[in-house]
C-alpha positions in Angstrom: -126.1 137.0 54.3 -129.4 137.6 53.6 -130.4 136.5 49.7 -133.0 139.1 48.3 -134.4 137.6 44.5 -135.7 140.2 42.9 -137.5 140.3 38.8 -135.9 142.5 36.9 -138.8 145.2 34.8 -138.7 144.2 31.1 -140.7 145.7 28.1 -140.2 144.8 25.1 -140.6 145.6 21.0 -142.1 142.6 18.7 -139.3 143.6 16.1 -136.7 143.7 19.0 -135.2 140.9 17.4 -134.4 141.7 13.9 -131.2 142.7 13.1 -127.7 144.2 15.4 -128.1 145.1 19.0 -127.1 148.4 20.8 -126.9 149.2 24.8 -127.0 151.6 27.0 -126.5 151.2 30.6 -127.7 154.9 33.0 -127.9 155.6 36.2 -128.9 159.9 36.5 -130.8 162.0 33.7 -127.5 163.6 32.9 -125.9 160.0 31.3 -129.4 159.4 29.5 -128.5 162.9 28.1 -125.5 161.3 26.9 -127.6 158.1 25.8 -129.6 160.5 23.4 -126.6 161.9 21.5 -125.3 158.3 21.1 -128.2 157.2 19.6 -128.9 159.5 16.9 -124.6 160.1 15.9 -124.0 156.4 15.7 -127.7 155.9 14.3 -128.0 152.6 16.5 -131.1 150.2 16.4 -132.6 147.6 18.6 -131.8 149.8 21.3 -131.7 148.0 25.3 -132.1 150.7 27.6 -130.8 149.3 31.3 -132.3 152.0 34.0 -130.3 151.2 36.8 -130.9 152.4 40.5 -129.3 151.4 43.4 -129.7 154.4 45.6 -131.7 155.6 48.5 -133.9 158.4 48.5 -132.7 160.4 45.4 -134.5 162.0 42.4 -132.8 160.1 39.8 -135.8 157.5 39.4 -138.2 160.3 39.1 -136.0 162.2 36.8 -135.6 159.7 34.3 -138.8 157.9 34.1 -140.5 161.5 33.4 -138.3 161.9 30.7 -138.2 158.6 29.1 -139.6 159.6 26.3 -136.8 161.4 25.0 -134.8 158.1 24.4 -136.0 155.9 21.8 -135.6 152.3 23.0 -136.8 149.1 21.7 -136.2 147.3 25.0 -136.0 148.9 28.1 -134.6 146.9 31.8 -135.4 148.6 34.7 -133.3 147.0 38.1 -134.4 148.8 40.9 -132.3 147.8 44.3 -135.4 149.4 46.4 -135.6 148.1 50.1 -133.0 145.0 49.1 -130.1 144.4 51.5 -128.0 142.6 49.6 -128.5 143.0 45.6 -125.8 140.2 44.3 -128.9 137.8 42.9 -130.2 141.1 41.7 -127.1 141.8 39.5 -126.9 138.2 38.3 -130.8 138.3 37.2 -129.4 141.6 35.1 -126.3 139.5 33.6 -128.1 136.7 32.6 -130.9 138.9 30.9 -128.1 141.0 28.7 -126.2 137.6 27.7 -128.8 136.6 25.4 -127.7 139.3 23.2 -124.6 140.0 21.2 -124.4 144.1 21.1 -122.2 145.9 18.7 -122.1 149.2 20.6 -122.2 149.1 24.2 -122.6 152.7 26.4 -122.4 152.7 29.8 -122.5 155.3 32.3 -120.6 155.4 35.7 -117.5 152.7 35.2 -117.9 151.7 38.6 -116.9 148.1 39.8 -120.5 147.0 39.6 -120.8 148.3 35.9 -117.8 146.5 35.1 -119.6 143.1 36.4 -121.6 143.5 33.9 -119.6 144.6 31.4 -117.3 141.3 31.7 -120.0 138.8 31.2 -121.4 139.6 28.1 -120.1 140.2 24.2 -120.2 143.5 22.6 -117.7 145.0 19.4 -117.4 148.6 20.9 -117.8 149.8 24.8 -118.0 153.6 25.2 -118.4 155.4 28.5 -121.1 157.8 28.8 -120.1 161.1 30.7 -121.2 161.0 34.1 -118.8 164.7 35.2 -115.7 165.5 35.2 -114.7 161.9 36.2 -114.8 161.3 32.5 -111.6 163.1 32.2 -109.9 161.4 35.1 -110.5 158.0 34.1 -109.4 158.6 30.6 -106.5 160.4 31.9 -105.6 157.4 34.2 -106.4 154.9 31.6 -104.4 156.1 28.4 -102.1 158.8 29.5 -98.8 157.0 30.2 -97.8 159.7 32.6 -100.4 159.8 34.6 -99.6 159.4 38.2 -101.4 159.2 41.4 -105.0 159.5 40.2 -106.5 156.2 40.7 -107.4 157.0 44.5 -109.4 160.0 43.9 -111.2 159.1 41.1 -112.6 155.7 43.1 -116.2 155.9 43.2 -117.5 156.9 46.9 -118.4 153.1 47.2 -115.5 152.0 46.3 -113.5 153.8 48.7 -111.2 152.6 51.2 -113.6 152.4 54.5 -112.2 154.1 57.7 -111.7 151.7 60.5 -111.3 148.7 61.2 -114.6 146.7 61.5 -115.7 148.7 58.4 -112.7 147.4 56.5 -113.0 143.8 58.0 -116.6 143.9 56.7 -115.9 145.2 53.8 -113.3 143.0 52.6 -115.6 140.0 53.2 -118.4 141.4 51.3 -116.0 142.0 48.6 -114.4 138.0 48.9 -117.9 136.5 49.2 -119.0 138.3 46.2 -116.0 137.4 44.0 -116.2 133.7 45.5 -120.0 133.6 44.7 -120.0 134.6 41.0 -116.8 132.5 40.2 -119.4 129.4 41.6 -121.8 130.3 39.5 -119.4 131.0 36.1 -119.6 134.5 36.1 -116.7 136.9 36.4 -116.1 139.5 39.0 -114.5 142.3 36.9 -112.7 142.9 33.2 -109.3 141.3 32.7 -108.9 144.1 30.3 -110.2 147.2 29.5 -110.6 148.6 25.9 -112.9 151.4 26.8 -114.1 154.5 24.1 -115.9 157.8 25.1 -118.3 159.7 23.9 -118.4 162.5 25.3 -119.0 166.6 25.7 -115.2 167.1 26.5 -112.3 167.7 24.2 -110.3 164.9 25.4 -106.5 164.8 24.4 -105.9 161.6 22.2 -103.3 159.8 23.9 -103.0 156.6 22.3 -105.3 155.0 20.0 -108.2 155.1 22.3 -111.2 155.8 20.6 -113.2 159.6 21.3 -116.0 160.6 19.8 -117.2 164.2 20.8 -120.9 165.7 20.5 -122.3 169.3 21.6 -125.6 168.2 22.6 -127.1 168.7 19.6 -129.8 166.4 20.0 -131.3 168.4 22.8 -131.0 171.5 21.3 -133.0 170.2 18.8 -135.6 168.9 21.5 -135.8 172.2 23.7 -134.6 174.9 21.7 -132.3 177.8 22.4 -134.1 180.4 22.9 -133.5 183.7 24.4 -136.7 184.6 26.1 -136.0 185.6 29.6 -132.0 187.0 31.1 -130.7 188.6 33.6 -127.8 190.6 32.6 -126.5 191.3 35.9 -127.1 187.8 37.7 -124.3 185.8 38.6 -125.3 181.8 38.7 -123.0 179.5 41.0 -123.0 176.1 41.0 -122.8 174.8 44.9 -120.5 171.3 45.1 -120.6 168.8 47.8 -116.7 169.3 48.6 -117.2 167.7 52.2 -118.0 164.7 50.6 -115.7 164.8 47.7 -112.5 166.0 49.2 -113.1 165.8 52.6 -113.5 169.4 53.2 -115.1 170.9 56.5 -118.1 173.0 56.0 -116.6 175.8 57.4 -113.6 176.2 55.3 -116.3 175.6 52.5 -118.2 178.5 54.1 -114.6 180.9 54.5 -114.4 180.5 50.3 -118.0 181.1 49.8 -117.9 184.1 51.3 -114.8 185.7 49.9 -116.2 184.4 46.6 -120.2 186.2 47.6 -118.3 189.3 48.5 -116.4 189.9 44.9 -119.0 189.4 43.0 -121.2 192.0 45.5 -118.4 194.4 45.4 -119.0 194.1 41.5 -123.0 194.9 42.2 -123.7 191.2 40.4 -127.4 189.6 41.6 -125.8 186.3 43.4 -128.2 183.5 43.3 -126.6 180.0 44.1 -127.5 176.6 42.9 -127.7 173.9 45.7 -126.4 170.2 44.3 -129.0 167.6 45.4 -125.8 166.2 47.7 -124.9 168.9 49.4 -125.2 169.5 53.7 -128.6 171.5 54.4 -126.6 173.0 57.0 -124.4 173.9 55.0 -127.0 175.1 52.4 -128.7 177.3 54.6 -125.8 179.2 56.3 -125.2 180.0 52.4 -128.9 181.4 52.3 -128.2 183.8 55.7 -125.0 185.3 54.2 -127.8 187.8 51.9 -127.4 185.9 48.7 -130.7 183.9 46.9 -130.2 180.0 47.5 -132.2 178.3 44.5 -132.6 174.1 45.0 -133.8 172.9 41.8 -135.0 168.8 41.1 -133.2 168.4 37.9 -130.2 169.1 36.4 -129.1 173.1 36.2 -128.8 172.9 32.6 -132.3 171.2 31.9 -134.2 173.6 34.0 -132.3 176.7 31.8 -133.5 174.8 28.7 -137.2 174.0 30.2 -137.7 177.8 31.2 -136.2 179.3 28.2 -133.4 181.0 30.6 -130.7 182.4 28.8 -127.9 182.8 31.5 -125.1 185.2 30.8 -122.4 184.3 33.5 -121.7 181.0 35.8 -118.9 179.9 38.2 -118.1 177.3 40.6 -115.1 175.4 41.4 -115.0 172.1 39.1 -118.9 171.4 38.4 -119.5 169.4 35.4 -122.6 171.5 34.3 -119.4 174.1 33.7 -118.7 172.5 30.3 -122.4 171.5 29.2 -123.4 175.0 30.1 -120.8 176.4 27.6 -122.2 173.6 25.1 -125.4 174.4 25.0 -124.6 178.4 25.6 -121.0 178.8 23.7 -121.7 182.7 24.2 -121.9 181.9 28.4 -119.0 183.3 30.5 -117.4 181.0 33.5 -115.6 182.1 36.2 -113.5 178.9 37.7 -112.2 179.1 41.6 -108.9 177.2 43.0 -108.4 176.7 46.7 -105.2 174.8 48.0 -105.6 170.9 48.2 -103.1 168.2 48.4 -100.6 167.3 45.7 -102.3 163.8 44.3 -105.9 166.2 43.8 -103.8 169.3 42.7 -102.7 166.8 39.8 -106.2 166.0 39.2 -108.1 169.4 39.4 -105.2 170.9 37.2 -106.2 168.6 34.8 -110.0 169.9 34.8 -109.1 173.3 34.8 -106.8 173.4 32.1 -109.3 171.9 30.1 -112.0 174.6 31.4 -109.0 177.5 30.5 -109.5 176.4 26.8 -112.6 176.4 26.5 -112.6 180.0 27.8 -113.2 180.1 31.5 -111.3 182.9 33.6 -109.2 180.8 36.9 -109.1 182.1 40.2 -106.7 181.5 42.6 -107.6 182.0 46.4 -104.7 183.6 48.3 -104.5 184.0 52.1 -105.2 187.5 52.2 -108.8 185.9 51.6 -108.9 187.3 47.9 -108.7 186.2 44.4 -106.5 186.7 41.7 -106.6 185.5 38.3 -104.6 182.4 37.0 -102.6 182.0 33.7 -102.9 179.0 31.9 -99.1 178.5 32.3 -99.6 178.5 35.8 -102.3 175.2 36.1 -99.9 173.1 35.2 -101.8 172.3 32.3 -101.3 168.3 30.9 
């Protein structure tokens, strides 16, 4: 196995050094979001900021270096996995950079494996995850709520899945051994032995045991854009495209059988349809969207920040289970949000009940596609609402 070393990006603050320490860990614009709001409610100082990017041709490092500016940091790590095949040393260069400090708030975004490297080799009072979607609510779900069952397997983060076939699994299970084998050598752990994780977070998370939640409503970057109500369309209907191929292994063309009946009720309503691309969905499927008559609008940045940026004050939204759902209604509270169901397996059913309750309370109408090819409209007794 090739061994890349790479330097890990540092700038830092003379007065970095006085007094506690405070981290935050990001990987997309959307957990920096997050990163804002923690910063001014817990009023932290000597802020790290850890910019971490590991993938391939996305906007993420664009999106957040323009935008830096809105986080006040007094350090700021930059590890940036670029051309590297193999990005163990990389991490490692990361873990010894962070030990050096003892935080008393630690934030992190997506608590993927990797994150959790890190996490498990250095000291902190306080961990809180940062919401990275509506896998915030599965994680907590699967973490604290004693009756959770069958969740762990969906909520796996893509690279984290199991791999189909056999070389792939052969490979991947020596990666995974190697890399275990490798930090062990050089004292480092693999992964937490336990996890004592806090949110904060834009949902209204049941309390289930004594974990700890603290909520915000964005209020930081209302402050910072503004809510203004320059430009609406009363009669435009905004939806919020999901990769479902990739998530739930859907096929495109079932995807393309629900937009339709969806394109159609909202046509037979006269609404304007314009929908919103997500930066990982299938062109194909994209543009076959596009030739069923309906406005196909692919933005480089989150839905919410472009409303913000261009002062758009949007009066209804829907999709099926998109996070910007419940940040939309945050920074809007007067938005309205239609929600759409389609038949999956049991284990998921569990798991996108769970999400759409939640979207129920905070006022969203449910849909239920029927075979007829037609929606009707769900009661919150019928989601099976945890």
């Amino acid at each position: 196995m090739k061994i890349v070393k790479e330097q890990l990006i540092i700038k830092k603050k003379k007065y970095f050094d006085e007094g506690e320490k405070n981290l935050f860990m990001v990987s997309t614009l959307f957990q920096l979001f997050g990163a804002i709001e923690a910063q001014k409610e817990f009023k932290t100082k000597n802020n790290t900021l850890v910019l971490l990017f590991y993938g391939d041709s996305n906007s993420d490092h664009t999106q957040l270096m323009e935008r830096l500016s809105l986080f006040d940091y007094d350090k700021l790590i930059i590890l940036d996995k670029g051309d590297a095949k193999s990005y163990i040393n990389l991490n490692i260069s990361l873990i010894k950079e962070l030990k050096k400090e003892v935080y008393t708030n630690a934030f992190v975004g997506f608590f993927s494996a990797n994150l959790r490297r890190f996490v498990a080799n250095i000291k902190y009072k306080r961990l809180f995850l940062l919401d990275d979607g509506v896998y915030t609510i599965s994680i907590h779900n699967e973490l604290y709520n004693l009756d959770a069952i069958g969740y762990k397997e969906y909520i796996l983060p893509f690279s984290e899945k199991p791999r189909v076939g056999k070389l792939k699994k052969l490979k991947f299970k020596l990666y995974n051994n190697f890399r275990k084998e490798y930090l062990k050598f050089l004292g480092y752990k693999n992964d937490m032995n336990v996890i004592n994780l806090g949110f904060f977070t834009m949902f209204d998370l049941p309390q289930y045991q004594n974990e700890m939640i603290v909520k915000h409503n964005f209020d930081s970057l209302k402050s910072e854009y503004g809510i203004e109500k320059k430009i609406s369309c009363e009669n435009c209907l905004y939806f919020l495209g999901q990769p479902l191929d990739r998530a739930l292994g859907m096929s495109h063309g079932v995807y393309l059988m629900y937009m339709q009946d969806i394109i159609r009720k909202y046509k037979e309503e006269d609404k304007e349809f314009i929908y919103i691309t997500h930066r990982a969905e299938d062109e194909e499927v994209v543009n076959e969207i596009g030739e069923l008559g309906v406005e196909v609008l692919s933005l480089n940045q989150p839905f919410e920040l472009y409303c913000l940026e261009n002062s758009l004050n949007i009066k209804q939204i829907a999709s099926f289970n998109s996070t910007a759902l419940f940040s939309m209604k945050k920074l809007f509270p007067e938005i309205e949000i239609d929600v759409f169901r389609f038949p999956v397996s049991k284990a998921i059913s569990k798991n996108i009940d769970l999400i759409h309750g939640m979207l129920y309370d905070i006022g969203a109408d449910i849909f239920q596609w029927d075979t007829n090819g037609s929606y009707q409209i769900k009661e919150k007794e019928s989601l099976c609402h945890l």
